[in-house]
C-alpha positions as CSV (number, residue, x, y, z in Angstrom):
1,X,24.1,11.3,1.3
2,X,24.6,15.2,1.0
3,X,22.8,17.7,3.3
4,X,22.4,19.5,-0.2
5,X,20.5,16.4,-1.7
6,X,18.1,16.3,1.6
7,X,17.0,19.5,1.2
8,X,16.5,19.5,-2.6
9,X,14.4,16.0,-1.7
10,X,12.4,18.1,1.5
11,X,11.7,20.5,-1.0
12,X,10.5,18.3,-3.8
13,X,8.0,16.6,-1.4
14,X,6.5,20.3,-0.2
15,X,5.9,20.6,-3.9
16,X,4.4,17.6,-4.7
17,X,2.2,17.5,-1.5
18,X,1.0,21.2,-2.6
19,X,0.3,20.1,-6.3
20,X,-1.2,16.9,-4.9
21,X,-3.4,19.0,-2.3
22,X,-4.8,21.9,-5.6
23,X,-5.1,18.5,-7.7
24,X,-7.7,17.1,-5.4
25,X,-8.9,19.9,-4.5
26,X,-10.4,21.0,-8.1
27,X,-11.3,17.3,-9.1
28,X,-13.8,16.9,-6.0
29,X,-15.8,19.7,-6.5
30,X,-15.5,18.8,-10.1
31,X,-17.8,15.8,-9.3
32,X,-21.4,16.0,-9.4
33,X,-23.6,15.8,-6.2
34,X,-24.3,18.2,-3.4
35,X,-22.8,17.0,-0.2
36,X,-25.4,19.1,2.2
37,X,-27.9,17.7,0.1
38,X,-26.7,14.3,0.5
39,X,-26.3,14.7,3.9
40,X,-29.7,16.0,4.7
41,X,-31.7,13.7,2.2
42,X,-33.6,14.6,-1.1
43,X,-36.6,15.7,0.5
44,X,-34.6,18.7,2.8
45,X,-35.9,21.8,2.6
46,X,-34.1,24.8,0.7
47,X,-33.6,26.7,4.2
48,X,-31.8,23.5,5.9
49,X,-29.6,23.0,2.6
50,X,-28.3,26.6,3.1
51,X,-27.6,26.5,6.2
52,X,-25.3,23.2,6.2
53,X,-23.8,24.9,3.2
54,X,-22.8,27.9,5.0
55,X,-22.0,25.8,8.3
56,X,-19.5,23.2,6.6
57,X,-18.2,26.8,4.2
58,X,-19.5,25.7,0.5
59,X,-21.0,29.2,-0.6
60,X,-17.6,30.7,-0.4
61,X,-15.4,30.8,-3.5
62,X,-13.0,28.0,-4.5
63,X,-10.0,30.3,-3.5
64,X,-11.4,31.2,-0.3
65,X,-12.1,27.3,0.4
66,X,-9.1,26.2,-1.3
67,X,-7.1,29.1,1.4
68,X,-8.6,28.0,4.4
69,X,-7.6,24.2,3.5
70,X,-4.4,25.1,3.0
71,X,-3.9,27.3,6.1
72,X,-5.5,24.3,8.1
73,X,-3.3,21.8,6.8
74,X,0.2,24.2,7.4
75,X,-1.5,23.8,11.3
76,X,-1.1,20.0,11.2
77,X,-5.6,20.1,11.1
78,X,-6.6,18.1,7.8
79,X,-10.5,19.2,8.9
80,X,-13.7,17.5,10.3
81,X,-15.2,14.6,8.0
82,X,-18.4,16.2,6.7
83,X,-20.1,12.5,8.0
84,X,-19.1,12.2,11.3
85,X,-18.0,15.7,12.1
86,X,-14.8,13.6,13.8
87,X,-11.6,14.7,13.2
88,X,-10.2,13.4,10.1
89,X,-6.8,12.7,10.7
90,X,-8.2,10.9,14.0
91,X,-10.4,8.8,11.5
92,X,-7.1,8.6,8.8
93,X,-5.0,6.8,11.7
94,X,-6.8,4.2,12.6
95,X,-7.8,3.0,9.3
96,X,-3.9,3.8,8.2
97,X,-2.6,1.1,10.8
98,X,-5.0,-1.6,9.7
99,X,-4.1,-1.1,5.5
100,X,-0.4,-1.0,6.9
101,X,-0.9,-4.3,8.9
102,X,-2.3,-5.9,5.6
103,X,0.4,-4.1,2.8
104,X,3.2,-5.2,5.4
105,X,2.3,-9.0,5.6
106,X,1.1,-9.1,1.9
107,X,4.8,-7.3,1.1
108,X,6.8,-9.8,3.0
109,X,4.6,-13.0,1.0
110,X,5.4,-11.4,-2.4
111,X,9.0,-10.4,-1.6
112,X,10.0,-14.0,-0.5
113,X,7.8,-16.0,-2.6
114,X,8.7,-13.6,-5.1
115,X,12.6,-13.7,-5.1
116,X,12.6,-17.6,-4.3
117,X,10.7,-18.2,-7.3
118,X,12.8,-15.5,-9.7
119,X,16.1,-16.7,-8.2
120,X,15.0,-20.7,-8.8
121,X,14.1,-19.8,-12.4
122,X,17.2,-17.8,-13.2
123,X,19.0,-21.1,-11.6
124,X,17.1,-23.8,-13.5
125,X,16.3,-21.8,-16.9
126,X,14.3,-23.8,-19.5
127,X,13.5,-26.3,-17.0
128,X,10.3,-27.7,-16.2
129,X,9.9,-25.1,-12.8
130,X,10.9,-22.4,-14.9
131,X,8.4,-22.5,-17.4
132,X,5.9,-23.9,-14.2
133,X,6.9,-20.4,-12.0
134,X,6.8,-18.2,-15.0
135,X,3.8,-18.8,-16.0
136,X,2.1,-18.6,-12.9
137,X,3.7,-15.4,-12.7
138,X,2.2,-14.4,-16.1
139,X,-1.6,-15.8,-14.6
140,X,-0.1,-13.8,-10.9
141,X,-0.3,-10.4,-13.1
142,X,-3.3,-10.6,-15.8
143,X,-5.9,-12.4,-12.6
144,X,-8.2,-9.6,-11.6
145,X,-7.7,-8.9,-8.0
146,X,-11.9,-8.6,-7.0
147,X,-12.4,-12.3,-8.7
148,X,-9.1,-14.2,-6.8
149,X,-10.6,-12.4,-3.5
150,X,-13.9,-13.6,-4.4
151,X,-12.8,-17.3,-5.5
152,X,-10.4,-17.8,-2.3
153,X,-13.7,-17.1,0.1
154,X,-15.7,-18.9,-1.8
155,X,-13.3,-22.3,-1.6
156,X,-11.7,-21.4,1.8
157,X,-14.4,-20.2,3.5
158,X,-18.1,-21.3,2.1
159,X,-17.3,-24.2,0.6
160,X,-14.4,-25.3,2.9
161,X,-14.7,-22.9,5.9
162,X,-11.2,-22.7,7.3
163,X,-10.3,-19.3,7.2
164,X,-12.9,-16.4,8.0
165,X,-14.1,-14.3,5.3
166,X,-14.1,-10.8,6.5
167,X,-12.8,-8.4,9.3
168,X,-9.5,-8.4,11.4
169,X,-10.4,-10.3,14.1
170,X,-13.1,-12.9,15.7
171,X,-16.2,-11.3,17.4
172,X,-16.0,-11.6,21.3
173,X,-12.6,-11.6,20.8
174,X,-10.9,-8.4,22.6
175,X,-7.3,-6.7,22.0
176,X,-5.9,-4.0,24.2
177,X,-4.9,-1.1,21.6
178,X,-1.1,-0.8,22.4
179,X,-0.4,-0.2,18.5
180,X,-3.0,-0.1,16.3
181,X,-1.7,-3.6,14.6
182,X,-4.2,-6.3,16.1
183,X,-1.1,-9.2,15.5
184,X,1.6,-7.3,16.9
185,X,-1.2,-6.3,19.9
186,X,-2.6,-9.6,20.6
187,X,1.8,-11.0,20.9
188,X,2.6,-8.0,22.7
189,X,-0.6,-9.2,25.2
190,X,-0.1,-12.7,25.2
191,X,-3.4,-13.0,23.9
192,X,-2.5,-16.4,21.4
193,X,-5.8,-17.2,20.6
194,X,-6.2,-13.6,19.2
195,X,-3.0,-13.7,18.2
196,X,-4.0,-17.1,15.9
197,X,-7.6,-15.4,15.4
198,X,-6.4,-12.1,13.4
199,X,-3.7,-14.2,11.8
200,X,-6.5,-16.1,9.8
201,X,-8.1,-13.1,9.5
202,X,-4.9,-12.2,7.6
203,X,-4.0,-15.0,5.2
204,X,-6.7,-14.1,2.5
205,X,-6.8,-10.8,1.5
206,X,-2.9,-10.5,2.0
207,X,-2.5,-13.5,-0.2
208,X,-4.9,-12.1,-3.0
209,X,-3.4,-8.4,-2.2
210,X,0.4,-10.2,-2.8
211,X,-0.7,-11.8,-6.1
212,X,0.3,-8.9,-8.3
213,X,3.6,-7.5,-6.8
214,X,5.0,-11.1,-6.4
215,X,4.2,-12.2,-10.1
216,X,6.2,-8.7,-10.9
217,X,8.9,-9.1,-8.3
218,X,9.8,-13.4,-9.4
219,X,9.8,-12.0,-13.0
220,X,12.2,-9.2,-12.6
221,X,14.3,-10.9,-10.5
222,X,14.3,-13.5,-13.0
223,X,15.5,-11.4,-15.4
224,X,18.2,-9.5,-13.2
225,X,19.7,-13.0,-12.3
226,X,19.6,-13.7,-15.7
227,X,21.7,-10.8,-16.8
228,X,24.1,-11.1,-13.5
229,X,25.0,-14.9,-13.9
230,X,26.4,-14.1,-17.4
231,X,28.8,-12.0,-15.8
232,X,33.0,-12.3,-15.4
233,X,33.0,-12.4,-12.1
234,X,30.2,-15.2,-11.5
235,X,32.5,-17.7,-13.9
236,X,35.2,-16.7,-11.8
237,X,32.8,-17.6,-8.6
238,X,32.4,-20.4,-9.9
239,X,35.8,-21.3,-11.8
240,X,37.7,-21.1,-7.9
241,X,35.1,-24.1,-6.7
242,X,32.7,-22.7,-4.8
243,X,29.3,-24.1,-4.3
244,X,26.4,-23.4,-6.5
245,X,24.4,-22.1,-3.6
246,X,27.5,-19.2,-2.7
247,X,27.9,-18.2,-6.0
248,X,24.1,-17.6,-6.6
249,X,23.4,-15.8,-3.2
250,X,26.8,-13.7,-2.3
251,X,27.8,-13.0,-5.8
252,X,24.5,-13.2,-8.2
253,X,22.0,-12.1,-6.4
254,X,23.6,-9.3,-4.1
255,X,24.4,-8.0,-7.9
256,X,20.9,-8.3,-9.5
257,X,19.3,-7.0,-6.4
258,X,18.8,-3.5,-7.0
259,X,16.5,-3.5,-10.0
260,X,14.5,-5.9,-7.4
261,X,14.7,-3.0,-4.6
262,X,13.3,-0.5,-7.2
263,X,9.8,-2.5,-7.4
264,X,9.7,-3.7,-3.9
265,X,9.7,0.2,-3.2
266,X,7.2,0.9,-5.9
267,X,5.1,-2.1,-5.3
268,X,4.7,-1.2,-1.5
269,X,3.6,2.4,-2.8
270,X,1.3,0.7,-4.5
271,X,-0.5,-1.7,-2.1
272,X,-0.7,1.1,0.4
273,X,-2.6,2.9,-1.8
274,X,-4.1,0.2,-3.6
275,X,-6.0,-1.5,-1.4
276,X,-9.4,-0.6,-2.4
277,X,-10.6,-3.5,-4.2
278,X,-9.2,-6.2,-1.5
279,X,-10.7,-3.6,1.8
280,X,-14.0,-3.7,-0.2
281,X,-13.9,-7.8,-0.8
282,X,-12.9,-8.6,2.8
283,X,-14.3,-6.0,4.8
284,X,-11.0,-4.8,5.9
285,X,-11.5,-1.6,7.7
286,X,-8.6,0.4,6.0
287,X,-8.1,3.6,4.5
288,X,-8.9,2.3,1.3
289,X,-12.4,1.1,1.9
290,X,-12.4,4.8,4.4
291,X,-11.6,6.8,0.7
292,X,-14.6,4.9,-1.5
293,X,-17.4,5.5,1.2
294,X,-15.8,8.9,1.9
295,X,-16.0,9.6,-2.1
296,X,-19.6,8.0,-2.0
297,X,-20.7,10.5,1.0
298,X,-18.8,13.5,-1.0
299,X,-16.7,14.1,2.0
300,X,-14.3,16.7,1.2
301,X,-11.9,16.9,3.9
302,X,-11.5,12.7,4.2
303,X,-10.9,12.2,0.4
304,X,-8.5,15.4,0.4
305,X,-6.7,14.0,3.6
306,X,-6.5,10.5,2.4
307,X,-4.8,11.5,-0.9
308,X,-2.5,13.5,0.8
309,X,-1.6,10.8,3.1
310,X,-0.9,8.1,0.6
311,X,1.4,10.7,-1.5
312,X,3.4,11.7,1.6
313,X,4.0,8.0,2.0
314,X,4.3,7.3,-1.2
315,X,7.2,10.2,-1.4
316,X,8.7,8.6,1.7
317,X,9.5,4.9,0.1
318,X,10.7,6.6,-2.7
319,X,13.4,8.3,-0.4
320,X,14.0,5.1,1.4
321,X,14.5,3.0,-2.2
322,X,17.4,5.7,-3.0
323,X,19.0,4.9,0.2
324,X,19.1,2.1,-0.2
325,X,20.8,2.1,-3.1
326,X,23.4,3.3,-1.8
327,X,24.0,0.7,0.6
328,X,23.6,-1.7,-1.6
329,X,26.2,-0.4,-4.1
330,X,28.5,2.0,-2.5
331,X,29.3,3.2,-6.0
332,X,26.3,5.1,-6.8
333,X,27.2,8.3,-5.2
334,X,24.9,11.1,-5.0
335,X,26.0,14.4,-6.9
336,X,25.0,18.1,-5.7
């Protein structure tokens, strides 16, 4: 990995962040609604609307707003939410570590459910669990997300209540804030019957936020196995005598594992940003659920700063898939 390929990467993410930032930018104040008048209520008076106009800056012209953002934002200050008057990227943290908490655990349920069941089919093609795993794959994708969500509380928690519903953890229950992640917090503590508490709190809406990118992740890895086991060097795997198991996991899937890295890097992108519809079900406090009652409250400076958030991070994984390309196949190269 090049210096020269670093800095043409740095610089395609200052790019992107500043096309991101005029993007949003123009598409918020392209939506209709007044956010002093929904702040102050229907009935304010005209002298109360100007004056929260003036105070949060919305009589100026969009260059001169759009200028300001910008200089803010090169000073590390992403503004005060126009609800709260709290600092944004205070208010952006916190809800960042919870959607990371659930992406995280409902990543690593769709990446080893995911491969088990691609590498199985691959394995066992035509057999009864392939057809079984591929079409539950095929149901994985086309479910919508809100009506699993709403069908797993309903079964798991109203008409068989053994996992909770809604929030991160169980009321009364307390959690010193070492990290901002209430499972790694409540191990880090000692605290196990927190520790057990938020991990219930977890298995739903990471199961129902995991149902898409594992369906995508056991089909393509399906495929990639399917396409690797044909190859020379797996007959000659398996022409020398070794076991089945060997040549499928040191010679097949090692080989058929980068088209597999590609959507686990997309995938997490994704549910990061994603996370709207399973926040909203669950009552997850994330930034997800933080970016729909921020758009509902036209509060410019949390929707601008939670869209820039989610491409930064989204630029990030991007850079991390490409490196780890390269360790997986030291013959891709990169080329200044």
């Amino acid at each position: 990995m090049t210096l020269g390929y670093i800095s043409r990467r740095f610089f395609h993410l200052l790019l992107t962040m500043f096309g991101v930032s005029v993007l949003v930018f123009l598409m918020l104040r392209m939506i209709p609604g007044d956010p002093a008048q929904l702040l102050l209520g229907e009935f304010a008076n005209p002298e109360e609307l100007a004056s929260l106009r003036q105070q949060l800056g919305l009589n100026e012209s969009l260059i001169t707003q759009y200028w300001i953002y910008l200089k803010d934002i090169l000073q590390g200050d992403l503004g005060n939410s126009m609800r709260s008057n709290a600092p944004v990227s205070a208010e952006i943290w916190v809800r960042l570590l919870a959607t990371l908490e659930l992406s995280m655990v409902a990543m690593l349920i769709a990446t080893i459910v995911g491969i088990a069941a691609g590498v199985l089919s691959a394995s066992r093609q035509y057999s009864l669990w392939d057809y079984g795993s591929m079409f539950l794959a095929l149901l994985g994708v086309s479910m919508p997300i809100f009506w699993l969500g709403l069908m797993l509380i309903y079964f798991f928690s109203v008409k068989f209540p053994l996992l909770p519903m809604m929030g991160r953890i169980s009321l009364g229950i307390e959690v010193p804030d070492l990290t901002g992640l209430v499972v790694l917090d409540s191990m880090l503590a000692g605290n196990w019957a927190a520790f057990i508490s938020s991990l219930k709190h977890l298995i739903l809406p990471a199961f129902t936020l995991a149902t898409i990118p594992m369906a995508i992740v056991a089909r393509i890895t399906r495929s990639a196995m399917l396409e690797t086991m044909s190859k020379d060097y797996v007959r000659t795997a398996r022409a020398k005598g070794m076991s089945e198991f060997v040549v499928i996991m040191r010679h097949a899937l090692r080989n058929a594992f980068l088209p597999v890295v590609t959507v686990l890097g997309l995938n997490l992108g994704l549910l990061l940003g994603g996370a709207v519809l399973t926040e909203t079900i669950f009552s997850w406090p994330g930034l997800g659920r933080y970016v729909v009652d921020s758009l509902s409250g036209r509060d410019y400076a949390a929707v601008q700063g939670c869209i820039l958030v989610f491409a930064a991070l989204m630029a990030t994984i991007n850079l991390a898939v490409d490196l780890i390309y390269v360790l997986l196949d030291p013959r891709i190269r990169v080329h200044e």
